[in-house]
C-alpha positions in Angstrom: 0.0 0.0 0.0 2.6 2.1 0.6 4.8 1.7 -2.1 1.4 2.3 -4.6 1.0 5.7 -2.2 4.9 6.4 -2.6 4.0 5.8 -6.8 1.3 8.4 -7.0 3.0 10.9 -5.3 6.1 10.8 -7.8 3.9 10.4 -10.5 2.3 13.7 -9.6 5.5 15.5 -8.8 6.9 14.5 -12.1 5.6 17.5 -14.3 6.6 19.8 -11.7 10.6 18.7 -12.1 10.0 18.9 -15.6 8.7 21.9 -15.9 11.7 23.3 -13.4 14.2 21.7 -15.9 13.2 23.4 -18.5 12.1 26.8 -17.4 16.3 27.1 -16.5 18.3 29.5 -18.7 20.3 28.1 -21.1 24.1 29.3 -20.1 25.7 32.1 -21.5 28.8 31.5 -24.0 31.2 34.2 -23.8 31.5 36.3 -26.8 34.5 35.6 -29.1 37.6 38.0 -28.6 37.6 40.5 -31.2 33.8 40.5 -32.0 32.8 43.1 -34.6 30.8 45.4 -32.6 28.1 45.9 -35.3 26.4 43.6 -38.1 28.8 41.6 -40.1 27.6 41.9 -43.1 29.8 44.7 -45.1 27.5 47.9 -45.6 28.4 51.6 -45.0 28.0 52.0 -40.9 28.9 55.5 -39.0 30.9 54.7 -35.8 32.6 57.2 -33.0 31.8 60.2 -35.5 33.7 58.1 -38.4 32.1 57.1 -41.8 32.7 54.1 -43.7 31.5 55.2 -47.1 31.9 52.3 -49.7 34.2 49.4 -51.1 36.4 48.6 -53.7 37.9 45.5 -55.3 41.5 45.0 -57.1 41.5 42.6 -59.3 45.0 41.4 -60.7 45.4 38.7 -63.4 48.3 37.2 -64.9 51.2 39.9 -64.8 50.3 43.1 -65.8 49.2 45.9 -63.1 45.4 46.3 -63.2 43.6 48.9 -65.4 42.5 51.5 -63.2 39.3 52.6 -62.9 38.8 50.1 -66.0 38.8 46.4 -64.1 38.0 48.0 -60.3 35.1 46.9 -58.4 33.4 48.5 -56.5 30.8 47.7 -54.0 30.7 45.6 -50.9 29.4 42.7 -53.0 30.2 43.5 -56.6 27.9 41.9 -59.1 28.7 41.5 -62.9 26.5 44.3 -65.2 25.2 45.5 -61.7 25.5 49.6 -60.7 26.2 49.8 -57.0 25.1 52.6 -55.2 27.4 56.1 -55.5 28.3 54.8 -58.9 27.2 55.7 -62.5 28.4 52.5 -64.1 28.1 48.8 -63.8 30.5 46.4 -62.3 32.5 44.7 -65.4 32.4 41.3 -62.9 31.9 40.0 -59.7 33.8 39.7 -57.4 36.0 36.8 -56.2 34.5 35.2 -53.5 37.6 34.3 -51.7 38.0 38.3 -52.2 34.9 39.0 -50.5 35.8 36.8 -47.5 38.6 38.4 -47.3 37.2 41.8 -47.6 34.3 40.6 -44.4 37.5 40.2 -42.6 39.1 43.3 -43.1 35.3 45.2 -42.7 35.3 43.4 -39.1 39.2 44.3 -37.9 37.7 47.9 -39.4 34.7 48.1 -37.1 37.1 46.9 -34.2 39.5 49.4 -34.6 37.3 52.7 -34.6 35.1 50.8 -31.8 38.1 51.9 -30.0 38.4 55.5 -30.9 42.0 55.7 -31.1 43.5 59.3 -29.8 45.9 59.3 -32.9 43.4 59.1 -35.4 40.9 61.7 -33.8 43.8 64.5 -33.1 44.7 64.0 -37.0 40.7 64.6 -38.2 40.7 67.6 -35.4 43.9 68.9 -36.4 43.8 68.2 -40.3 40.6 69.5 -40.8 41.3 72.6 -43.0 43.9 70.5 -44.7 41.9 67.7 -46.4 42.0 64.9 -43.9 38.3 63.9 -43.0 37.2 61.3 -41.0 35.7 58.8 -43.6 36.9 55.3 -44.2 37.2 53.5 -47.7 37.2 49.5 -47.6 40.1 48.4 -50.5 41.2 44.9 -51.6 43.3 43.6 -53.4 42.9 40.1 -55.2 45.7 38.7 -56.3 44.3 34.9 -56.8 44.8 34.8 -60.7 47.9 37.0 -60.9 51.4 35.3 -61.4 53.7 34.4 -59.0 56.1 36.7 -58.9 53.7 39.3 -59.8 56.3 42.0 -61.8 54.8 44.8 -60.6 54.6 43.8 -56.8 52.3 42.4 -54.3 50.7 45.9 -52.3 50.9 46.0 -48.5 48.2 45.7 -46.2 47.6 48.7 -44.7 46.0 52.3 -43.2 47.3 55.0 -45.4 45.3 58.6 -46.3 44.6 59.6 -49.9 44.1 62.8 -50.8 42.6 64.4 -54.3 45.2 66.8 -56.3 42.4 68.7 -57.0 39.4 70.2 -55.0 36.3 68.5 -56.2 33.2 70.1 -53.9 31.1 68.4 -52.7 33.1 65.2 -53.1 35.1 64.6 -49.7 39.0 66.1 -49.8 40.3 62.6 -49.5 39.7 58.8 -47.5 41.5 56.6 -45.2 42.3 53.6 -47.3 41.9 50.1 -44.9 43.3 48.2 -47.7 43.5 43.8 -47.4 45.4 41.8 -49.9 44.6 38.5 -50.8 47.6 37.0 -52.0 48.1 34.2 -55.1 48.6 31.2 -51.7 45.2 32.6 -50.9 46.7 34.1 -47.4 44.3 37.1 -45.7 46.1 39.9 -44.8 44.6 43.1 -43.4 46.2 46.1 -41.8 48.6 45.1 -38.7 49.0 47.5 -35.8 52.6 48.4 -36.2 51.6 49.8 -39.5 48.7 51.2 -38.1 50.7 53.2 -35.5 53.4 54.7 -37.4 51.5 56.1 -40.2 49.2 57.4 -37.7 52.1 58.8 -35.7 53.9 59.6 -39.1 51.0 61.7 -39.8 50.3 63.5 -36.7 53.7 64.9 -36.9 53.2 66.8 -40.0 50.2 68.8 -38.6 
């Protein structure tokens, strides 16, 4: 009798533990070292007062130096016979998508890097200001996965640099700070390391 008294009660307890079990939270994985601190899928974003304002591909087949603006890409996610926005004429093909890969990569180390509002970078916008340097990003890179090996012209660095227009061109924007990835002809990822990163933003901030 009282083992059938002992059954009921368990019997009648048993939805309660389940429902315990599975109203718990689920526990919290840490997120990854690094994380891009906005959406990682490559678009024009504004972050800390800077802009990212569009994308471009270079393209780089067999051993001659690419036909600028000719063969250039441009676009986040260039698409054969496609106009992307800011542009007047279409893509003349898409892009690479080891290139694009690549480029996510460089768009996320991007979004790192002015998540932390470096002091360099925003004395050389407050300081440059009447001398062309604006605080608006440019996403380059270069695809060197048909070119030859060793390409004659040479392979271009990874790197932050600053270009700035010869001439004036109102309203266009003085110049942009080039974040500029190279996938090389091994199919190696290489986006802008921190040394470089530091000198030419101390290189810089001594000629203002």
């Amino acid at each position: 009798m009282r083992r059938v008294v002992l059954l009921a009660f368990l019997l009648a307890l048993l939805p309660a533990l389940v429902a315990c079990s599975h109203g718990q939270p689920a526990p919290r994985q840490a997120e990854p070292q690094g994380a891009s601190p906005i959406n990682v899928r490559m678009d024009t974003f504004e972050m800390n007062g800077y802009t990212l304002a569009g994308a471009e591909y270079w393209p780089y087949v067999g051993k001659e130096d690419i036909n600028y603006p000719h063969d250039v890409l441009w676009g986040f996610y260039p698409e054969k016979g496609v106009i992307p926005p800011g542009e007047t004429e279409a893509n003349v093909d898409t892009a690479n998508p080891a290139a694009v890969y690549c480029a996510q990569e460089s768009f996320a180390a991007l979004q790192v890097f002015l998540a932390k509002n470096p002091p360099e970078l925003r004395q050389i916008v407050e300081r440059g200001a009447t001398k062309g340097y604006v605080p608006r990003f440019y996403l380059w890179t270069n695809d060197y996965s048909k070119a030859a090996t060793p390409f004659p012209p040479g392979v271009r660095e990874a790197r932050l640099w600053y270009w700035m227009r010869k001439q004036p061109e109102p309203p266009k924007p003085p110049g942009y700070w080039k974040w500029e990835a190279t996938l090389t002809q091994n199919g190696e990822c290489q986006i802008p390391r921190d040394e470089q990163i530091q000198k030419i933003l101390a290189e810089t901030l001594a000629k203002l």
